[in-house]
N, C-alpha and C positions, 0 to 999 in steps of 0.2 A: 982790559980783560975780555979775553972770549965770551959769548954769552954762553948760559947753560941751557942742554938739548933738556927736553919733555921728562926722558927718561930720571935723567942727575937730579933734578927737581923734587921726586919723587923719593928718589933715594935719601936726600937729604932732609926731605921733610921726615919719612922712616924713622934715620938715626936720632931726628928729633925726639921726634914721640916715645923711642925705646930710651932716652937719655932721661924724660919727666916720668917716664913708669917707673925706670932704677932708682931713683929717688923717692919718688911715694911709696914702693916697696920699702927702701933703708929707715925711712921714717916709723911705718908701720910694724916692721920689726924693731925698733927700738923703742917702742910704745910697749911691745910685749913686753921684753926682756924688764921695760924696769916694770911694769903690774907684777911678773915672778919676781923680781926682788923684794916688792912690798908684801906680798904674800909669806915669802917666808920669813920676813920678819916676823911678822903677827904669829907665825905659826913660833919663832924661837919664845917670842915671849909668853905664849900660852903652855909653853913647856917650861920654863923658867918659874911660871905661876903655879902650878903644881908642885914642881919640887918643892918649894915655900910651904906653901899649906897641905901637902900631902891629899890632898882629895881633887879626884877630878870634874869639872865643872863644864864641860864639852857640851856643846847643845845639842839635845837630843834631836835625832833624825824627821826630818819635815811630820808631823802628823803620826807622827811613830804611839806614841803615847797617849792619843788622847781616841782615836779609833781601832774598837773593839773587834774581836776577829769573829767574822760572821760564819755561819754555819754554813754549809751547804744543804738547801731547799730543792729536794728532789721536786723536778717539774711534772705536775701533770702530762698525761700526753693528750694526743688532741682527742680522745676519745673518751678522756676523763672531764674534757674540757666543756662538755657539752651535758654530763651528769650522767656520763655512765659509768661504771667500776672499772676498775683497771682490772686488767686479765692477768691471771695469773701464769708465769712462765711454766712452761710442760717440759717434765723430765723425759731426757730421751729411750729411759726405759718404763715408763709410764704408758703403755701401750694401750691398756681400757681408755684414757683420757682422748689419747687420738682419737681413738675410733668413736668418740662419742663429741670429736670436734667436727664444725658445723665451718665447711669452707667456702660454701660457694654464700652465704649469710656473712662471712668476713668481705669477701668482695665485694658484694654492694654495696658494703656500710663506706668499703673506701671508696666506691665510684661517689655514692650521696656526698662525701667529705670534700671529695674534687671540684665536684661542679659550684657546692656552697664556696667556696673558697677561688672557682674562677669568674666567680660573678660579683667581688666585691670589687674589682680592681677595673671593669670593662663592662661596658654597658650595650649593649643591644640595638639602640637609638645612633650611637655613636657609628659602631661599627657599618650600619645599614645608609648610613650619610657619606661615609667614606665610598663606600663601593658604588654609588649612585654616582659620586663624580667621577671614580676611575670609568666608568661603563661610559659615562656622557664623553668625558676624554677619548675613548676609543671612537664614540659614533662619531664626533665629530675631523677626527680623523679618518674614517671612512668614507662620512662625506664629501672630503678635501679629493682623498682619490676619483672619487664619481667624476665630479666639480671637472678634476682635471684631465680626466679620459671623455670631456661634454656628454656625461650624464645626468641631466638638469635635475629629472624627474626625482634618482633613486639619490640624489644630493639631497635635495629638498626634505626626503624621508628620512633620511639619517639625522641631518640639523635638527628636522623637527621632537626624535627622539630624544637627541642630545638635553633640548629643551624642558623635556618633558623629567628629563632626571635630573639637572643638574639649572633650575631657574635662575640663579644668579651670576651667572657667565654670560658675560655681553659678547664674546666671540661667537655664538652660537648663531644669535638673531642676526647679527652683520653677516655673517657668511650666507643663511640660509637667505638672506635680502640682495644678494648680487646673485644666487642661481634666481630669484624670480625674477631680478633684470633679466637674466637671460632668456627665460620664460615670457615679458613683455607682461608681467602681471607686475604693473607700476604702483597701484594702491597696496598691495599686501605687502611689498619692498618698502613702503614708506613707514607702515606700519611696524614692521620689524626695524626700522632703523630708528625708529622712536624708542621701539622697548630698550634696545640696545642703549640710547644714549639716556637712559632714565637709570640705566645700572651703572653705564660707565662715563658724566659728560664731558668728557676730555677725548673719547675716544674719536680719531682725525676718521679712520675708514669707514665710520658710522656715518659722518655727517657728511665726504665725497660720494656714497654711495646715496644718501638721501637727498643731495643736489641731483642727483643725477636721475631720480625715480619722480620727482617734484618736472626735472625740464620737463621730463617726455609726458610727463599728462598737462605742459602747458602751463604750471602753474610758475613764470617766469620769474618774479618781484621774488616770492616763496625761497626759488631754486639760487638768488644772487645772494638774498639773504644768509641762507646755511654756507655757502663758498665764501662769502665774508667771513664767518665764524671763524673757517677753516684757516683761511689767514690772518685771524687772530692768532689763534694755537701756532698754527707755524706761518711765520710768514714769505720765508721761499719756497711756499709748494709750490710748484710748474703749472699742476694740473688744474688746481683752483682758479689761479691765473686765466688759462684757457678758457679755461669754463663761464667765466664772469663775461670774458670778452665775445666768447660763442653767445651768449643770452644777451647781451648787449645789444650785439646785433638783431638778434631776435626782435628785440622791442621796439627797433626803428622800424623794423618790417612791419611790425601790426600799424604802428603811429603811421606809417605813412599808407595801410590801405584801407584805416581804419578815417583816415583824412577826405583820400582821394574819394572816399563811400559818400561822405556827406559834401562834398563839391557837387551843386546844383552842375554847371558849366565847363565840366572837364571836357576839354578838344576843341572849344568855342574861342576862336579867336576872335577878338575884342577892338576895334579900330581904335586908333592913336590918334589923335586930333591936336593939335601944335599951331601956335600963328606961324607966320614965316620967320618972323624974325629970333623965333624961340629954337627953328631947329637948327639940328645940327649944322655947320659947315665943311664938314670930313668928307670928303668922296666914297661911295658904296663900294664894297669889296665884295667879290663873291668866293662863300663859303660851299665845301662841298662836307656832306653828311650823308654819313653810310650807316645806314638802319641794318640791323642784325639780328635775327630773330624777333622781330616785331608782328604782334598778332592782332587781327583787328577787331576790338568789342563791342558789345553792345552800345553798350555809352556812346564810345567813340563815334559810329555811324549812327544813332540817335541827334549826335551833336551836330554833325556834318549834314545830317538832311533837314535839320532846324536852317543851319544857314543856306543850304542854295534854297530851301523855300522864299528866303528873303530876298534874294535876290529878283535887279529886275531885268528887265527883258535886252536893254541896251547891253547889260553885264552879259546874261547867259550868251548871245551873241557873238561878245568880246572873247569868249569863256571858249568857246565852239572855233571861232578863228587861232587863238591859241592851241587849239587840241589836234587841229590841222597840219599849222604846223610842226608840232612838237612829232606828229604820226611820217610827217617827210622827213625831217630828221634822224629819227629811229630806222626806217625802212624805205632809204631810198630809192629802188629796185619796185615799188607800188608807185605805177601810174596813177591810179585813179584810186584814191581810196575813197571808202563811202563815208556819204556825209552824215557826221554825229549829230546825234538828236539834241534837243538838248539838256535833257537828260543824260548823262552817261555814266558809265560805271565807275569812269575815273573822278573823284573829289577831288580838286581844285582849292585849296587856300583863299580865303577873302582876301582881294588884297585893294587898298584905298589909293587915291592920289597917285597915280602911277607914272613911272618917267621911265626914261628908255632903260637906265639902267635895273629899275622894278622889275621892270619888263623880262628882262633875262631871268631874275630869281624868280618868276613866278615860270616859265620853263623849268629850271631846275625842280620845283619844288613839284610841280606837275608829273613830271619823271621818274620823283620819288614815290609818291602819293600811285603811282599805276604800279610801280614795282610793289610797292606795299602792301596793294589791292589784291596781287595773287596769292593764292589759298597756300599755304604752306605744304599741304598735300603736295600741289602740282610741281610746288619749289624742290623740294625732294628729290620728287623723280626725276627732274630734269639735270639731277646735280653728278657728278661725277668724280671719282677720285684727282681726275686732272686737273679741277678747278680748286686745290686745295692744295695748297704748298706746306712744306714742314715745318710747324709752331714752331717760333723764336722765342714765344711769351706766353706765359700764364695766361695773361687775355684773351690770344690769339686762339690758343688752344678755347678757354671756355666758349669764345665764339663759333669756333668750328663743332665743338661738339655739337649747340642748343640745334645745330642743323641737319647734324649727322647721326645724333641719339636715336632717330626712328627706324633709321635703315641701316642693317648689322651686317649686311655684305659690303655698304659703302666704307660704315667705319674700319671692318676689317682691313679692306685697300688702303686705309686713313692710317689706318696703324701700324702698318709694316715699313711704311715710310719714316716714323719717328727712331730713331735711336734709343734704346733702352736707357740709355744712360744718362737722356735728357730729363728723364720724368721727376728727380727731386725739383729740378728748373722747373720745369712745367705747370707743377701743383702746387709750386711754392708752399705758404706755410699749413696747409692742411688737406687730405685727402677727403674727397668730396664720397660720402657709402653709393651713391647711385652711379656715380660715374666707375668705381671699384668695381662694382657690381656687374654692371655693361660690359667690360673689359675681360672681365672673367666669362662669360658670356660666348665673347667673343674666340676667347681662346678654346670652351667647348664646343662651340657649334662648327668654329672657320677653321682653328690653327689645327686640330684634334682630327677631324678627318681629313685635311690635307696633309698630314704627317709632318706641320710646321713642330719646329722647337721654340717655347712658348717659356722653358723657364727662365732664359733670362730675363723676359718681362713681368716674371714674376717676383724676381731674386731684386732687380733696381726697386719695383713698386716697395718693397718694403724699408727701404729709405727715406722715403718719404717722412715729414714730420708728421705727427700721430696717426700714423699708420695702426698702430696697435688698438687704439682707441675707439680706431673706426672697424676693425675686423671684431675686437673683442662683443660688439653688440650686435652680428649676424644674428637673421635667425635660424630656425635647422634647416631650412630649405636652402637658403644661402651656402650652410655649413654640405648640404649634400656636393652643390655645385665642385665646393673645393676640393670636397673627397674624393668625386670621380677624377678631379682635375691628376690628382697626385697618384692614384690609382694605378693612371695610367702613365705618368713617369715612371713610376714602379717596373710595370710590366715591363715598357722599352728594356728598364737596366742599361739605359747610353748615361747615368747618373751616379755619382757614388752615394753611395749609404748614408755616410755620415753628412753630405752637402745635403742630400736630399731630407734628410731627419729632421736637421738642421734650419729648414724653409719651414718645414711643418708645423716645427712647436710655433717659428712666429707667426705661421697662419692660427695656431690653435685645433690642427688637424693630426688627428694619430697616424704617421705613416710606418 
């Protein structure tokens, strides 16, 4: 047998079920028919009983007989109700009567009748509780509008109202605590996120928003704390996530400058001391190390002029013969260079037990330590877009900025060279607010009067991951930069409307 389609299935089950209805119906119909045969049974023989005894014995009608027929009791009216006489009806040709009836004294008896009677049912108290939330409802959605055209100020005013009618609404204090994030007023956003989660403590945007008002005054342990909460409550938020890992970071930053602070001997290298037959027997390999933004401290030249003080005279010597050569090697083209004191600007490395092969890494290391030595000022100026090829890598990139952040006509040139469409590659997993900032910057001062086209670099930048996160905590001055920036897309018109709109809301800018 063929199998049967979806359809036939369907069908067949149908004539089932009309096949068990026809029969519970034929049943239920034959339930009736014999009850009406039993009934008129009973009824022939109640007839049968009668003719017999001639009197009939038929039960009288439900309550027929033993309840009495009551009178009709004209009701008071409501004016009788209260103990005053019922007024007498006035005939229509009773004409003294009229004129001697008192109308505008009826009227007020019925307004008094009204008001007694709309005040039993609705109370005052109620009524005045009611309309304090719809009012809070509305300010709170006015504030929302503020909030979202970045009017922090007249946001803050409306929440605050909201609050003041309607205290037990935890949306009020949460919202009015992310415009004073935006404000930078970190303690009264903590403060409102506590009221908030004392009305509501399940509520998740109360206690993102209070990690978030807790990092920025520092207070880090505090800020991992409530983002743990968070992922209690839910445990795939993204955002929490981020956040734990961004403060993570944090806390190795302090531990490790909060270390290096109590390190008596930071920079001081230390002699190694070995019999012979303890070291190594590997041959020396020479390593090359490229220092990148490296600035020179206090400490650090505190430590370095502790050790050539110790040094002795055979060394500085040695020291001076090394600096010679290292000075012919660099600038071959100098005949006669002058002879280094022995003193010199260049620090030198301690280095012990020296063999030929030492010998070279203390060259190198000499090389390092002069390039090191100049002032980063002078590094700058002497640097130029040529000597900067186009990032392949996130590192690549942060290294070239730490160099090129001070000088906005350099990074300019720096920037025209990258591809827009490298920049999620670049930043990898998060956008840095300073280096955003710079860039924008760069597009007002450099691209703006050179009549460069600057929005595709602004269209890829927001690919970036948390891109949003990092624009959403601009402050207004920040937020002006962008508005000029779009302003003047505006004007061009080489933009369509809708693309251009479209950029704005995710900068957070009304275009």
């Amino acid at each position: 047998m063929s199998k049967l389609s979806a359809s036939e299935e369907k069908m067949l089950m149908l004539q089932h079920h009309m096949r068990e209805n026809n029969m519970d119906l034929e049943s239920f119909v034959k339930d009736m028919n014999k009850w009406e045969d039993d009934i008129k049974e009973k009824e022939k023989k109640l007839k049968s009983e009668k003719a017999v005894n001639g009197k009939q014995e038929l039960p009288p009608v439900r309550n027929s007989l033993k309840i009495k027929k009551k009178r009709k009791v004209k009701t008071l009216k409501d004016d009788d109700s209260q103990g005053r006489k019922p007024r007498k009806r006035i005939s229509g040709y009773d004409y003294r009567s009229w004129d001697k009836l008192d109308i505008d004294k009826m009227c007020n008896d019925v307004d008094k009748h009204e008001k007694s009677d709309s005040s039993d049912y609705e109370t005052d108290e109620e009524w005045e509780i009611e309309r304090k939330k719809q009012q809070a409802a509305m300010d709170k959605d006015a504030g929302n509008d503020y909030f979202k055209r970045g009017d922090y100020t007249n946001a803050i005013e409306s929440y605050t109202k909201g609050m003041a009618l309607d205290p037990t609404n935890p949306i009020l204090p949460a919202n009015r605590a992310m415009a004073l994030l935006k404000e930078q007023k970190y303690a009264a956003a903590e403060v409102d996120c506590m009221t908030a989660l004392t009305l509501d403590p399940l509520y998740v945007k109360a206690y993102l928003r209070l990690g978030s008002a807790q990092f920025f005054m520092k207070k880090l342990q505090k800020a991992k704390d409530t983002f743990d909460k968070v992922l209690q409550l839910e445990p795939q938020n993204k955002q929490a996530k981020l956040e734990i890992e961004k403060i993570e970071k944090e806390m190795k930053k302090e531990q490790m400058v909060t270390h290096d602070s109590l390190a008596p001997d930071v920079g001081l290298v230390k002699p190694i001391t070995k019999p012979p037959n303890k070291r190594s027997k590997k041959p020396l390999r020479r390593l090359e190390i490229e220092e990148v933004g490296v600035e020179e401290t206090d400490i650090r030249q505190a430590a370095r002029s502790r050790v050539e003080e110790s040094h002795s005279k055979q060394r500085k010597e040695t020291e001076s013969k090394d600096n010679q050569m290292f000075a012919k090697f660099t600038n071959p083209g100098m005949i006669n260079p002058p002879a280094p004191t022995p003193q010199t600007d260049q620090e030198p490395k301690p280095v012990i037990n020296k063999t030929e092969s030492e010998t070279k890494l203390d060259l190198s290391s000499v090389q390092n330590e002069a390039q090191a030595s100049v002032s980063p000022r002078s590094e700058v100026k002497s640097l130029s877009p040529r000597s900067f090829s186009v990032p392949a890598s996130s590192f690549q990139f942060q290294a070239d900025y730490k160099v090129l952040k001070t000088d906005m006509s350099v990074f300019y040139d720096y920037l025209k060279k990258i591809d827009p469409a490298l920049y999620p590659k670049l930043f990898g997993e998060c956008l840095d607010a300073e280096i955003l900032m710079n860039m924008l910057k760069v597009f007002q001062n450099c691209y703006k009067p050179a009549g460069e086209d600057y929005f595709p670099h602004m269209q890829k930048l927001t690919e970036v991951k948390r891109f949003g996160m990092t624009v959403m905590f601009f402050s207004r001055k920040e937020k002006q930069v962008l508005q000029e920036l779009f302003d003047n897309l505006k004007d061009k018109g080489a933009i369509q409307g809708n693309d251009l709109k479209s950029l704005a809301t995710k900068y957070g800018v009304i275009c």
